[in-house]
Each structure stands twice: as C-alpha cells, then as structure tokens.
N, C-alpha and C positions, 0 to 999 in steps of 0.2 A: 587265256581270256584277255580282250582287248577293254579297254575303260577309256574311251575318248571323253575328254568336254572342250566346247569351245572355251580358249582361253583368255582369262578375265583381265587380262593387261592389254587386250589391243581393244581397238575402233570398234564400234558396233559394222563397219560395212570389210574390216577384214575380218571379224568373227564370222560375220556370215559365209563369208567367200571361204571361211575355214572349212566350214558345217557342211557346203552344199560338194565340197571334193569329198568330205569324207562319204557322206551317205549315198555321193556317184558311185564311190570306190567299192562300197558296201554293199550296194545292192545295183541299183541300175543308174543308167545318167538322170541326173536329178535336176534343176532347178528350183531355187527355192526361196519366195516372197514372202516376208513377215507381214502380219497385218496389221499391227498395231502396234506401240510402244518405240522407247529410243532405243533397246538395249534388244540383243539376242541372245539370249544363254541356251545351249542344249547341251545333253549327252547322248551317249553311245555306249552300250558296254554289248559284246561279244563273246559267244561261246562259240565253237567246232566239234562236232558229236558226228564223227565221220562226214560225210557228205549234206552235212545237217548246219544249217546254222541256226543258232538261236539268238535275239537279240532283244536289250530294252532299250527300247526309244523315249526318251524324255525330250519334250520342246516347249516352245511357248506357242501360241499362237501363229498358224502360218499356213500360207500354200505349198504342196510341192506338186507338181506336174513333170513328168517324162520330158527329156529334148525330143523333139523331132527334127529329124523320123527315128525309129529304132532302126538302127541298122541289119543288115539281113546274118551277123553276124552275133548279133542279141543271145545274152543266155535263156536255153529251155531249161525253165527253171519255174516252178510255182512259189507264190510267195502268200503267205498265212498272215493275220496280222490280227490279234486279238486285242482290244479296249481293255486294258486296266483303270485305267482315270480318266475323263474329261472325255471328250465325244469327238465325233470325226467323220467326214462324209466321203466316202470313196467312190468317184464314176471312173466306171471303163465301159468302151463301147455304148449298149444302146440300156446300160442296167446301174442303179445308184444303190448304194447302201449305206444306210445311215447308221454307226455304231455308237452303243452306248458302251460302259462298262459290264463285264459278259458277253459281249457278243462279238461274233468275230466272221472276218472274209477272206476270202481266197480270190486273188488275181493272178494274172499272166502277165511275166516278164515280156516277152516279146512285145504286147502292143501297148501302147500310150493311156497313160491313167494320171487321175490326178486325185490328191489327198488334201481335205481341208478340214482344217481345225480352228472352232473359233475360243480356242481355251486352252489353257495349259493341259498337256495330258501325258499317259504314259503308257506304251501298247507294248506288246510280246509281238515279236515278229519271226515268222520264220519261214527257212529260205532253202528248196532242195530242188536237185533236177525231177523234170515230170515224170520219169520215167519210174521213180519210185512209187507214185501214189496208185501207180497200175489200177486207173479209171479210163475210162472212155472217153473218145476228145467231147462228143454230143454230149454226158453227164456233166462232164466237166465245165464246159461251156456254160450249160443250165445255172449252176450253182456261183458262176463269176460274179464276182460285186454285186453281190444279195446276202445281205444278212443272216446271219446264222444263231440263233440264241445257242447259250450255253445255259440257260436257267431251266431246261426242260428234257424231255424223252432221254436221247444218249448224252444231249450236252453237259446233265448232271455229272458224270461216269466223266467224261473230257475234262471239264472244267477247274477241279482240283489239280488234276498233272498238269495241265498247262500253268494255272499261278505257278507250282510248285516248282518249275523249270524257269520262270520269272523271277521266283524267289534266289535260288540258287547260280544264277546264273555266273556268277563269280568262280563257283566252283567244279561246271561240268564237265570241263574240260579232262579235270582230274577225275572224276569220281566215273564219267561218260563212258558208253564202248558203242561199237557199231550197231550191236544188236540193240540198245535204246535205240538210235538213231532210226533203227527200222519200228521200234515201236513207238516212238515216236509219231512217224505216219503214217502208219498204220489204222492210230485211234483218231487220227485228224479224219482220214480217209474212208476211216468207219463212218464218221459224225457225215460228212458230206454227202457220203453213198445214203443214207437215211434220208434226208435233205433232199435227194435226188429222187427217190423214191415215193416221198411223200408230194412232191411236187409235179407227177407225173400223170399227163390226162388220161383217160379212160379209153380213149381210141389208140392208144398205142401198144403195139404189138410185144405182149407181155413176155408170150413164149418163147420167141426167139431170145429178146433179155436173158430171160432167164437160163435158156440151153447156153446160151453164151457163157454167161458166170460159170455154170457148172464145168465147160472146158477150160478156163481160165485155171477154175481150184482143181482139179484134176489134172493139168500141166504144172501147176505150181507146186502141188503134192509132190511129184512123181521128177524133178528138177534130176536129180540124181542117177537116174535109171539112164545108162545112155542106148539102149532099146527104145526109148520115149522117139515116135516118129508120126506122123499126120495117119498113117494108114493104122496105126496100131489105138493112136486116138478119136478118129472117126470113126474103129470099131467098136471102141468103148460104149458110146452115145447112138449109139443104130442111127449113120446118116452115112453121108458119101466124102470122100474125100473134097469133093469138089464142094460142098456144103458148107462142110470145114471151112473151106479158104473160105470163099462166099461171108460166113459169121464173122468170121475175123476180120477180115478189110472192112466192113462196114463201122469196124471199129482202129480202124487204122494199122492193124499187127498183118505180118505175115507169122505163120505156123513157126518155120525156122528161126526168123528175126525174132518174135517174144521168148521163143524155147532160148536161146542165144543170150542175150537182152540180161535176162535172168539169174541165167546162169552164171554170168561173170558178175553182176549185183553182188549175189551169195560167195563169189570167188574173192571179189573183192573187200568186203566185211567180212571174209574169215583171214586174208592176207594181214589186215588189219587188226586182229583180237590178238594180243600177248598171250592168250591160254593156249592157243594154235599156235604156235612160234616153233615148235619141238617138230611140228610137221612141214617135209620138204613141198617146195613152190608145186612138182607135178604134180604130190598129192593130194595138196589144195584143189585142183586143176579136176583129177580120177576123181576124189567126193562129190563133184558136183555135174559127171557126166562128161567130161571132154575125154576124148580117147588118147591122148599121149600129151606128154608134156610140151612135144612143140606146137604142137595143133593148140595146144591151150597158151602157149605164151605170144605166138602169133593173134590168135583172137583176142586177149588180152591188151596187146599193145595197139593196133586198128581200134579197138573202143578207148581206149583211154590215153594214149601215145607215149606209154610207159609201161617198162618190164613187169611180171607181176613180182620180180627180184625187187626193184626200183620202188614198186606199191610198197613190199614189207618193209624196205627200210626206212621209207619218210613217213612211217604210218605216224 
C-alpha cells in the first residue's frame, strides 16, 4: 500500500505540480486547477488487489480535466469512483453526473473527462482493465458519467463493501487475493448491469439481449472444457454458427477472442493465488482449457508480454 500526501514544507505551486504527477502516474494524465484558497493539501493512499486498484482520494477543492488528446496508446481501463464526502461533478462526452455521498460513476480511460469539486471531499476510486467487467461496449457506454445511487435496489448489497474497501484500504494488499479482486467487480458490474437494464427503452430488442447473456454464462461456465468450440455452443442455444458470430460482434467479442480472453483472466489469478503455488505453470494452463503447456505460455505471453513463470513470481 502506497500513502502519498502533498508535502507540507514546500510552495503551494510546487505542492500542486507534486499532486498533478502523482495522480498522472496513478491513474491517467491529469491536470489540475485549485479553485479556491492559497494552500493545496491532498492525499493518496493505494491498494493492489491483482489487476484491481483501489484508492482514497482526499483534496480540497479543485478541477481536474484529462491533457489532450489521450493518446492512442491510453490505458483500456475503467475507472469507478464512489463519493465518500463532499460532492463532485464528473462530465464525459455528451453525459454529467452529479455525485453525492453514496453515489458513484464509472468512466472510460481512453477519452477526456473532467472532475469538479467545489468542497473538500473524499471518493473511493477504482481502477481495472475493461476486460474484466465483461459488459458490453453499448451498456457500458449507457451507464458512463450517469449517476448511480448506492442508497437503493442492488446499491444497498454494494455499498457496505465498497466503504468497507475505503475503510481498509491500508491493509489490502496484505489481507487481498485475486479472487476479491474478481469480486470486486463483479458486484460493481452487477450494480451497473441493473442500472443498464433499468434504463432500457421498450423498443429494444430484448431477445436477442438476453440469448446473448445466456451464451456469455454458458461460455463462462464451461472455461475449462477444452471441447468448448462455437459449433458445440451454437448447438447448445438452437441457432447457427453463423448467428453465433452475428450476437457476438454486435457486442464487440469474437467466439475464439472472449473464449481466449478469459481463459488466461482465470490463468492468470490462479498464477497469482499462493494456495496454487504447489501446482506446475502447464497445469495452471490444462485447468483452464489450453491443450499443452506451450500453447499456453505462448498465449500467455502475446496477452500480457510475460512468462506465465514470470506472472508466478512477481505476483
């Protein structure tokens, strides 16, 4: 766990210039305008829960806005950002969200946004690639910088883990494992997918939706089987191969790429768990459907540019 603060022995304009590197370095490139007052105090504190970060953000009053442009080089990353104290107005694109305390948004790293706060305040922030919250880009999209309460339907269920990760956050590093991490967001992604659902007009095409999910959790299930192939899952659903693909693209997956995708997710949060330490790298590899060990260290290292040897030991 990291604990930054700006520090209290220099100029209020290299404090600032301290703050706006660290929370470039932290999350995306930053800029960032105080509104008020002669003085800028803020902290940081960081947690690492696999591929998960969790953070408290403390500031005083202030803008922050994206540089432009993001470059095309930007991380695909979503980022969560829950109100603990004091309020805050987050626009991206063509959508504002006004947060109070409880309430929380989900934006996209890639494109330019801007956060205002006219009050001291303190948010839980968190920060994984998109590939874990396995939503839809169209859902996902829907739910960008729109407020989310956490005082009602699933948010009641959310909103206790989430402080409770706020609370703790000095110590998750240590207490943490991968598989939080996945549940983590999981119950973020739960909350959203409701959100997304409830927000959905009447003229749209339910069915297909929903045959959709149902392949998604039937792929997801079934991770492990390396028999798992499009002709043996378009038999499952009575439709065509060709249908198959068709549902998928229109959510951005091909068959092989999410089966794939997945796969190594699972490969890699179990390279990661010490409870699995006793088990060798191919086997990691065979539990989760790759048919040999080099076939699995080769797709291992093309998604993440490291051995899955390399994964177990800097876990």
């Amino acid at each position: 766990m990291s604990s930054i603060a700006t520090p209290s022995d220099e100029n209020t304009a290299t404090r600032l210039e301290f703050w706006q590197d660290m929370v470039s370095r932290s999350f995306v490139p930053l800029e960032i305008v105080p509104r008020e007052g002669p003085d800028f105090h803020a902290q940081l504190r960081i947690a690492r829960i696999g591929p998960v970060q969790v953070s408290v953000v403390t500031t005083p009053p202030h803008t922050a806005r994206t540089r432009r442009p993001i470059g095309s080089d930007a991380s695909d990353h979503v980022k969560v950002s829950l109100q603990l104290t004091g309020h805050c107005v987050l626009t991206q694109g063509d959508h504002q969200a006004e947060l109070r305390p409880g309430e929380l948004a989900v934006y996209d790293t890639r494109r330019p946004y801007t956060l205002d706060t006219d009050r001291p305040g303190r948010s839980l922030a968190l920060m994984f690639p998109r590939a874990m919250l396995r939503m839809p880009e169209r859902d996902l999209a829907r739910v960008t910088a729109i407020s989310v309460s956490c005082r009602d339907g699933l948010g009641t269920v959310v909103r206790p883990f989430l402080y409770g990760l706020a609370r703790q956050v000095d110590e998750l590093e240590s207490l943490g494992t991968p598989r939080l991490a996945d549940n983590v967001v999981d119950l973020v992604g739960t909350l959203l997918a409701e959100r997304t659902g409830a927000d959905r007009t009447p003229g749209q095409d339910e069915g297909r939706e929903v045959l959709t999910q149902r392949i998604l959790a039937y792929m997801e299930q079934r991770l492990a089987d390396q028999e798992l192939d499009p002709d043996r899952i378009a038999a499952a659903h009575h439709i065509s191969r060709r249908y198959l693909y068709k549902l998928l693209a229109e959510h951005g997956y091909t068959v092989s790429g999410w089966i794939r995708e997945h796969r190594l997710a699972r490969c890699r949060r179990d390279l990661a768990d010490p409870t699995l330490s006793h088990l060798p790298v191919g086997a990691i590899g065979s539990r989760w459907g790759f048919p040999g060990p080099a076939h699995f260290s080769h797709a291992f290292k093309t998604a993440y540019g490291i051995s899955p040897s390399e994964a177990r030991a800097v876990r």
